[in-house]
N, C-alpha and C positions, 0 to 999 in steps of 0.2 A: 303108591298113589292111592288117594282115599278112593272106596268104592263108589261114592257118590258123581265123584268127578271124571274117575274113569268111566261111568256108564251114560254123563254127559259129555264127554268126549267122541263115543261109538256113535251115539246118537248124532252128533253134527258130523259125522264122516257119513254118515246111512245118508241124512235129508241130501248132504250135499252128492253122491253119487246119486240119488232122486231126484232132485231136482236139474242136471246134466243128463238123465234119460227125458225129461219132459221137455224142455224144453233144450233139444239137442241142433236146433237149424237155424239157430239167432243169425247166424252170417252166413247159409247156405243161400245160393244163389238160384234164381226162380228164371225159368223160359217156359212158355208159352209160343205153342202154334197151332193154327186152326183158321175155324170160320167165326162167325157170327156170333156161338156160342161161346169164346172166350176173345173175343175185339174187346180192347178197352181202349179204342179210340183211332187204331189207326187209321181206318176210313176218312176219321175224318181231316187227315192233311191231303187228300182223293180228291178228281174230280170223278164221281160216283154219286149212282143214286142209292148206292146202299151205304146209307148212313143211319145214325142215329144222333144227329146233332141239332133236336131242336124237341121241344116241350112236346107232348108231356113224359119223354124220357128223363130218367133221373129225379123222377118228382122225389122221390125216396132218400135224395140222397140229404146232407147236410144243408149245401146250398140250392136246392129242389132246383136245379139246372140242369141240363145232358151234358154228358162227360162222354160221349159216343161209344156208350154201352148199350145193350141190346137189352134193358131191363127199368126197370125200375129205379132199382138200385145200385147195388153190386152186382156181379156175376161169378160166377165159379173161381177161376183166377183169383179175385181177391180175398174172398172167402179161406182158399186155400192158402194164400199168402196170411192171412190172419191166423193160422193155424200152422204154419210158419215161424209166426213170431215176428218179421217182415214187413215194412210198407207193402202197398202193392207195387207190380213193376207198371215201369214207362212203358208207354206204345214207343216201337222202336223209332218213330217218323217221330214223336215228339224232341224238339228243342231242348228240354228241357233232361234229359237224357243224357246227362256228360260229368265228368268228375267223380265223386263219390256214388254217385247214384246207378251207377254203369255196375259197381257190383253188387246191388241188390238184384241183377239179372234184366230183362227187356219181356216185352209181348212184341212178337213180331204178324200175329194173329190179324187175319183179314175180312170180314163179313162177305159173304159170297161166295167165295173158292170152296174148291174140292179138289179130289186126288186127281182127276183131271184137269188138262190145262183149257179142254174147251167149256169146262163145268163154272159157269157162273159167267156166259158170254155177255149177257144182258145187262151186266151191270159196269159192265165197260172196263175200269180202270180201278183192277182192283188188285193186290200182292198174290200170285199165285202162289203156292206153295216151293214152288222149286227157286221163286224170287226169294221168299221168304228162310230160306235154309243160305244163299247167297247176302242177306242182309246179318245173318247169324256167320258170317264168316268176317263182315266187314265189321260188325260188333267186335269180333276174334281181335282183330286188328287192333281197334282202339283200347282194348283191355290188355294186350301185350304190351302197348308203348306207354301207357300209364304204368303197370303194377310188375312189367318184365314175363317175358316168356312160362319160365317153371310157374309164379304166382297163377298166369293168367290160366295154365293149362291144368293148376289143380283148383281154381275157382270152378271151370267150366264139369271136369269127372266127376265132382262132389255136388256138384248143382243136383236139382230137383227140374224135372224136362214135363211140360205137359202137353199133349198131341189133342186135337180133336177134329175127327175128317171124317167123309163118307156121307154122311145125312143129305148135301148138298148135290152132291153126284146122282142121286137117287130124286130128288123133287126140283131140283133144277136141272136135272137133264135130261133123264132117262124119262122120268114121266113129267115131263115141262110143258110138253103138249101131247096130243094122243097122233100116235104114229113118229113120233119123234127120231132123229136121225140116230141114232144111239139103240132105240127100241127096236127099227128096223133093220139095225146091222147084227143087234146083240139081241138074243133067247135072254131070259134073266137069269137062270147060273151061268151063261155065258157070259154078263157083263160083270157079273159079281168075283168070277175068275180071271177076270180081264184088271180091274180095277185094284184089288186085291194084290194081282203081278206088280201094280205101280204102284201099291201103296206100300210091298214089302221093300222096294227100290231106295221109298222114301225114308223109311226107318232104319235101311242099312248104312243109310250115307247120315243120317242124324248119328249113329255108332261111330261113325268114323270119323266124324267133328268132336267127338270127344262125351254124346249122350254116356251116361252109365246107369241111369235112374229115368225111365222114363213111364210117366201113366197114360195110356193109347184106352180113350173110351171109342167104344163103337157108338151104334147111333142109337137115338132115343128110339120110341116109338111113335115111327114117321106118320102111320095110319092114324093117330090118335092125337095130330095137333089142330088146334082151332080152324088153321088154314085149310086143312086139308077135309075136315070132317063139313068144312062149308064148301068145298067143290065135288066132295063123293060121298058126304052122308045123308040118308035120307032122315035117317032115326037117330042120330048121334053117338051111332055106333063108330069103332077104329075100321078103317078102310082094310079090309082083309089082303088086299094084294100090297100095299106099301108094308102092310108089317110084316109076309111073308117075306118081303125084299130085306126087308132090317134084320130079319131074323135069319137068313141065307150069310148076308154081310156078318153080319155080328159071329157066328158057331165057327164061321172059316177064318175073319180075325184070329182069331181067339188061338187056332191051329198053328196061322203064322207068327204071331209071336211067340208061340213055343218053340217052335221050329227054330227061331231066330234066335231066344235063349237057348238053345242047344247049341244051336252053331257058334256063338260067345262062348260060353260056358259060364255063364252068370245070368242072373235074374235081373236082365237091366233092363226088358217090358213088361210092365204092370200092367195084366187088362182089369180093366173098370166096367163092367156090365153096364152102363147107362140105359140102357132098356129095361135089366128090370130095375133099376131104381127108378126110372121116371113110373115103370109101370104100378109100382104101386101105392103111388098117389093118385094115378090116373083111373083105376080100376075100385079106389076106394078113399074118395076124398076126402071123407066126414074123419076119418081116422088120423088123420095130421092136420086138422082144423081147415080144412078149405070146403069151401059151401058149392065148389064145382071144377070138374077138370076139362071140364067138354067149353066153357066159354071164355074166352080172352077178356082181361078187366080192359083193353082199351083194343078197339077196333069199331068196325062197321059192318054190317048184311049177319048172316046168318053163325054164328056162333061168334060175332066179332071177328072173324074168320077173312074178311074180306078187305081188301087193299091194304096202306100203311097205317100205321098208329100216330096221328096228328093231331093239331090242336079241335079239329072239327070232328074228330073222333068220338064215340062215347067211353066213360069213362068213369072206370068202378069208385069206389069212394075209399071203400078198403080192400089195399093191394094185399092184404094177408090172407085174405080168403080165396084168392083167385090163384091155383098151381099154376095160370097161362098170364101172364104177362101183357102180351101182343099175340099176333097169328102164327107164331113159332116157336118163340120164346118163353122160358117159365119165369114165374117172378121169381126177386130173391128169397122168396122164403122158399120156394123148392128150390134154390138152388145150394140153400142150406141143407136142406133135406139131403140131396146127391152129395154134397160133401161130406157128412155125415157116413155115409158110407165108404167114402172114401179112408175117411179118416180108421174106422174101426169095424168095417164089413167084413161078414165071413166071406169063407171062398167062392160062394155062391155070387156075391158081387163083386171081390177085389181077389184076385190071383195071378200070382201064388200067396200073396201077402198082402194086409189092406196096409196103409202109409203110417199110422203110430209106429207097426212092426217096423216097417224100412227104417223112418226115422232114429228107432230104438236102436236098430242094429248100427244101422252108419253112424253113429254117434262113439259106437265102440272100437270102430278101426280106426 
């Protein structure tokens, strides 16, 4: 064989085993659970006041409409699903959810809940989490009668699983009001060993449905969202006692997932530091182009910090400079940011491995 052509030969064997590590999850299947921070919509087939179904949500997006995400734009979920290779998934409540589209995976993800079932009473009628692992079973169902048993049960072990809980337990329960029922039963490592017990309950039975990849962030930094720094800060300082809480939650996660991959004997929880990734845009905004992290671009009262984000809201001009979104929420450019990390963090945010690595590797079994 001439030289020339055998070394163009090696060369389309190299790009193509390259290009099958880059892009190795074109038909990996995406799940989604959590709260508020990965909803893409299920709330809104709810009768709930936690929604996001009306302007100026979604101004960001194509058709500057709300699509009942908690952002601007996108949120994490999709993001992620873009780095995927992926649409993003259905909210599991939408209609529109059947046939083909059933295995690009579901968001079963609900605005409100926490790892408690009495966490997010106030908002009436929303998927708890243990509903939502029950709707991930009846998902099971419909992907076995379409594509057969073996298909459905190797779509779901090779799937990509994404958890996000805790944040909600902590500001809608425990400090929801001062003296709260929760605060008065439970010391705060006591609620944090309490909660943790049900939240490793949660992850063991996501294992047993068939999780084998899952990324479990803890919570951002609770002290230091617009909401929170307009009900405890004077100076617009991070409220010291919420981030002590986060920071309690977040180090003992971190344990039991290990704990958990020991007991597996695989690496099938990824913790995702979300704390400090939100923390360092929050601590040094000018560094990833945002002109503030302490004020929500759409709210009302003292850092935008105060009630919902509505049409009578104020309301920033450019959502690229604002890391906060609403009174909770970041916009999507941080939540570029956080995926960003996800995708190629050191261990310090994504361990034991950030998601390229995963990807890479499950692409080779």
């Amino acid at each position: 064989m001439d030289e020339a052509l055998l070394l163009f030969s090696v060369v389309v064997v190299i790009v193509a085993v390259l290009a099958s590590l880059s892009s190795p999850s074109e038909a990996r299947a995406f799940f989604v659970f959590g709260d508020s921070l990965v909803d893409n919509g299920n709330n809104n087939f709810l009768a709930t006041t936690a929604r996001a179904d009306s302007p100026p949500y979604g101004i960001d997006t194509p058709s500057q409409q709300p699509t009942g995400r908690f952002s601007n734009g996108l949120n994490i979920p999709d993001i992620l699903s873009e780095h995927l290779g992926a649409e993003p998934t259905l909210p599991y409540l939408s209609p529109d959810l059947q046939g083909e589209r059933l295995l690009v995976g579901a968001n079963f993800a609900s605005a409100g809940i926490g790892i408690l079932n009495d966490t997010g009473i106030q908002f009436i009628n929303i998927i708890r989490i243990n509903r939502q692992l029950q709707h991930f079973e009846e998902y099971q169902e419909r992907l076995r009668a379409m594509i057969g048993q073996s298909q459905a049960q190797k779509l779901v072990n090779q799937a990509l699983f994404l958890i996000t809980l805790g944040g909600n337990d902590f500001v809608n329960n425990y400090y929801l009001i001062p003296f709260s029922v929760r605060s008065r039963q439970f010391s705060l490592p006591d609620y944090v060993d309490y909660i943790l017990f049900e939240y490793k309950k949660i992850l063991t039975r996501l294992h047993e449905m068939g999780g084998r990849r899952a990324l479990v962030t803890g919570t951002g930094p609770l002290g230091c969202v617009p909401a929170e720094l307009a009900l405890r800060s004077l100076d617009g300082e991070c409220d010291p006692e919420l981030q002590r809480a986060a920071s309690l939650f977040n180090s003992q996660l971190f344990q039991v997932l290990q704990e958990l991959n020991t007991q597996f004997g695989a690496d099938v929880f990824i913790s995702a530091n979300a704390f400090r990734m939100h923390m360092n845009y929050v601590t040094n905004p000018e560094a990833f182009g945002f002109t503030t992290s302490r004020i929500a671009c759409c709210g009302q009262g003292p850092y935008n910090g105060l009630g919902l984000c509505t049409v009578a809201s104020n309301l920033c001009e450019d959502r690229s400079k604002y890391a906060f979104w609403d009174a909770f929420h970041p916009s999507e450019k941080a939540c570029r940011i956080v995926v960003s990390h996800f995708m190629d963090g050191s261990s310090e945010y994504m361990n034991p491995m950030n998601l390229s690595t995963i990807l890479a590797m499950d692409a080779m079994i």
